[in-house]
C-alpha positions in Angstrom: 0.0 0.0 0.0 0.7 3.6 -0.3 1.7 5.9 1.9 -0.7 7.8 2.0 -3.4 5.0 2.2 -1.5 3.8 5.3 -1.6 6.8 7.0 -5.5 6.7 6.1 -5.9 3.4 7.4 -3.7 4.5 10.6 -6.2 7.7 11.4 -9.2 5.6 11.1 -8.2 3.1 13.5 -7.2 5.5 15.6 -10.2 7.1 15.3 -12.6 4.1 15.7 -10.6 2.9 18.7 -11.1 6.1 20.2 -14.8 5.9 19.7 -14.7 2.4 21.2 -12.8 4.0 24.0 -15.6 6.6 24.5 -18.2 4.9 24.2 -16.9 1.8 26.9 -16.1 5.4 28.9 -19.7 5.8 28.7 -21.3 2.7 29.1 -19.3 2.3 31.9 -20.2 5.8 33.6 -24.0 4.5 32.4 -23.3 0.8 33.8 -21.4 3.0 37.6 -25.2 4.8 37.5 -27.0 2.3 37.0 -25.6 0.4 39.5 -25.5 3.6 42.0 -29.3 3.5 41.6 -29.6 0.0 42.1 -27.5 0.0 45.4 -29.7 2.9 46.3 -32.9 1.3 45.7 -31.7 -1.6 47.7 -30.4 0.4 50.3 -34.0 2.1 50.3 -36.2 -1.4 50.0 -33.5 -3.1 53.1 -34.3 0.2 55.1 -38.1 -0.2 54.3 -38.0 -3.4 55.1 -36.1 -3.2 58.1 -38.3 0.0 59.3 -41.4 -2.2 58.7 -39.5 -5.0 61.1 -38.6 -2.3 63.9 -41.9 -1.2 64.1 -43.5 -4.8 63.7 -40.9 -5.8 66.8 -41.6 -2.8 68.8 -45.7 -3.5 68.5 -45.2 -6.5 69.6 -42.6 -5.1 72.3 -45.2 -2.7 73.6 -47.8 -5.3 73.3 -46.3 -7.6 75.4 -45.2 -4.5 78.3 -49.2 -3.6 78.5 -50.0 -7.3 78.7 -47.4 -7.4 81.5 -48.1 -4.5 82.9 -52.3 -5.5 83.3 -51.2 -9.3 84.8 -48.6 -7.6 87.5 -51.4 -5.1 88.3 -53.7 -7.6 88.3 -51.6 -9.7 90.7 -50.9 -7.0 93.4 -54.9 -6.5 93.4 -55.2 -10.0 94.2 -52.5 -9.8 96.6 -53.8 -6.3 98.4 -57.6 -8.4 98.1 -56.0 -11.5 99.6 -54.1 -9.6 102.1 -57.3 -7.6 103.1 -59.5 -10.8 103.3 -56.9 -12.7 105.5 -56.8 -9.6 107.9 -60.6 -9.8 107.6 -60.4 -13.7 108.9 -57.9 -12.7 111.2 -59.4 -9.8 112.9 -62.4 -11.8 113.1 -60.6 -15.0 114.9 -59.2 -12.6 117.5 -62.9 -11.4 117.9 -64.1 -14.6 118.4 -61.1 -15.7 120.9 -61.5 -13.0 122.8 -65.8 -13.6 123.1 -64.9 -17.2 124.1 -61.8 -15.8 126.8 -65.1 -13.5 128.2 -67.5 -16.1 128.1 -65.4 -18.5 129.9 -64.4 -16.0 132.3 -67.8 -14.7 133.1 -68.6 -18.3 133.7 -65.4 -18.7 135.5 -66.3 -15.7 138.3 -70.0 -16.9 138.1 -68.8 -20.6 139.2 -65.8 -18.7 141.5 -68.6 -16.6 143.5 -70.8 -19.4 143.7 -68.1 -21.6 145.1 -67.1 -19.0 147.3 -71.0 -18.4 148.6 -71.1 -21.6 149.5 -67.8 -22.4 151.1 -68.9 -19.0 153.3 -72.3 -20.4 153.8 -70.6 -24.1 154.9 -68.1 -21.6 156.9 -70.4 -19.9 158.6 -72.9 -23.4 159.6 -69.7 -24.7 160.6 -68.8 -21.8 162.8 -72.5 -21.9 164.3 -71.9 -25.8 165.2 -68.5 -25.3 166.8 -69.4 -22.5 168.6 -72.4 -24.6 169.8 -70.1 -27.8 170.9 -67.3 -25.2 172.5 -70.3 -23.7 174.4 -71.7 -27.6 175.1 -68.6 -28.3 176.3 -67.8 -25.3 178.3 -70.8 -25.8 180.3 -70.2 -29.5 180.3 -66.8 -28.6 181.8 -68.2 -25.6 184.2 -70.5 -28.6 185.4 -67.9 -31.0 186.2 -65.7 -28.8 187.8 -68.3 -28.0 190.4 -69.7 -31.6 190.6 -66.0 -32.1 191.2 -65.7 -29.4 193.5 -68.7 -30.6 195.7 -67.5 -34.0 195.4 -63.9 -33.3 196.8 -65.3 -31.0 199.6 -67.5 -34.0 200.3 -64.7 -36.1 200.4 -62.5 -33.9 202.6 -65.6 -33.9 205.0 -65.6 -37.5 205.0 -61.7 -37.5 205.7 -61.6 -35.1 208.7 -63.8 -37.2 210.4 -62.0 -40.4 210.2 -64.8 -42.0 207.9 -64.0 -44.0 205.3 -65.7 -46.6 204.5 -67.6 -48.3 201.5 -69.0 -44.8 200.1 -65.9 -42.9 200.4 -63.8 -45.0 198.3 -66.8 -45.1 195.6 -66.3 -41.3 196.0 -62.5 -40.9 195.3 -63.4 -43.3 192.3 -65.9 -41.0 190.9 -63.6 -37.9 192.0 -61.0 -39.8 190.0 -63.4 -40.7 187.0 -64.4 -37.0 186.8 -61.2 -35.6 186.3 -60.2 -38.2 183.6 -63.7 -37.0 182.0 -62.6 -33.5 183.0 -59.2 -33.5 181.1 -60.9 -34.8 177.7 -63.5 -32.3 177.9 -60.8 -29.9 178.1 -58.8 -31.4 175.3 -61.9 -31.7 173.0 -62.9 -28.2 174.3 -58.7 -26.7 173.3 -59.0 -28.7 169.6 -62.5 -27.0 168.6 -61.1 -23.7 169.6 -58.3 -24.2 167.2 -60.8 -25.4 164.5 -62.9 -22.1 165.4 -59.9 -20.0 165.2 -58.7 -21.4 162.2 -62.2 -20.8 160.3 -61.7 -17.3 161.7 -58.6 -17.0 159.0 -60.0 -18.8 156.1 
């Protein structure tokens, strides 16, 4: 080939690889674009989509609190209702401990003052009927000590004039009888005191 023809040939493929060059410049800028729009439209659907989660999640979250929220408040209400009733039961147990403490002791005193009525009564009847037997016995004494009296003046009589016969010795055996009788009087007569006496502190 000619020169000239050469050169031709040179400028056009020069020139057509620079129009390849330009236009795989731009296809590629269009291609960078395209895919700018598509990572952006991703990044927009992921973020929609995410949003839509989030807000799904935190419905439920909140749904969940308020159902919480009711059961705990409906448990301390139970609780302050339970509490309040058992008080209730309680309060009324003491009520009814302390009417049965009163009952039985009203009944208590009631059977006490009875009890005490009539261990005065049996006090009293039984101070009557020792004062009666110390008074039997006082004069039962009284009379023995003059019977024995007369009997030993009798006696003595009997002894200053010389006389003693079947009748004086039956004397000195009465005189001796009596004061045997005389000393248990007196020993009966000392115990009922004390028994009197000791009524006296009861």
């Amino acid at each position: 080939c000619t020169t000239t023809s050469c050169e031709r040939l040179e400028k056009e493929k020069e020139e057509v690889q620079a129009s390849l060059e330009d236009a795989l410049h731009r296809l590629e800028e269009q291609h960078q674009k395209e895919l700018a729009q598509l990572e952006a439209r991703l990044q927009a659907f992921y973020q929609a989509e995410w949003d839509k989660v989030h807000l799904t999640y935190q419905e439920e979250a909140d749904k969940c609190r308020a159902l919480m929220e009711q059961q705990i408040g409906d448990l301390k209400a139970n609780h302050e209702a339970t509490k309040l009733d058992f008080k209730a039961q309680h309060f009324e147990h003491l009520q009814d401990v302390k009417r049965q403490y009163e009952d039985s002791l009203k009944e208590l005193r009631t059977v006490h003052s009875g009890d005490l009525q009539s261990l005065q009564n049996t006090l009293k009847e039984s101070e009557v009927t020792l004062s009666g037997q110390i008074q039997e016995l006082r004069e039962e004494n009284d009379s023995l000590v003059e019977k024995l009296q007369a009997e030993e003046e009798r006696r003595k009589r009997l002894a200053g004039k010389g006389q003693k016969d079947s009748h004086t010795l039956y004397l000195e055996q009465e005189l001796e009888s009596l004061k045997v009788v005389l000393d248990i009087k007196n020993k009966q007569l000392h115990q009922q005191e004390k028994k009197l006496v000791h009524l006296d502190t009861v």
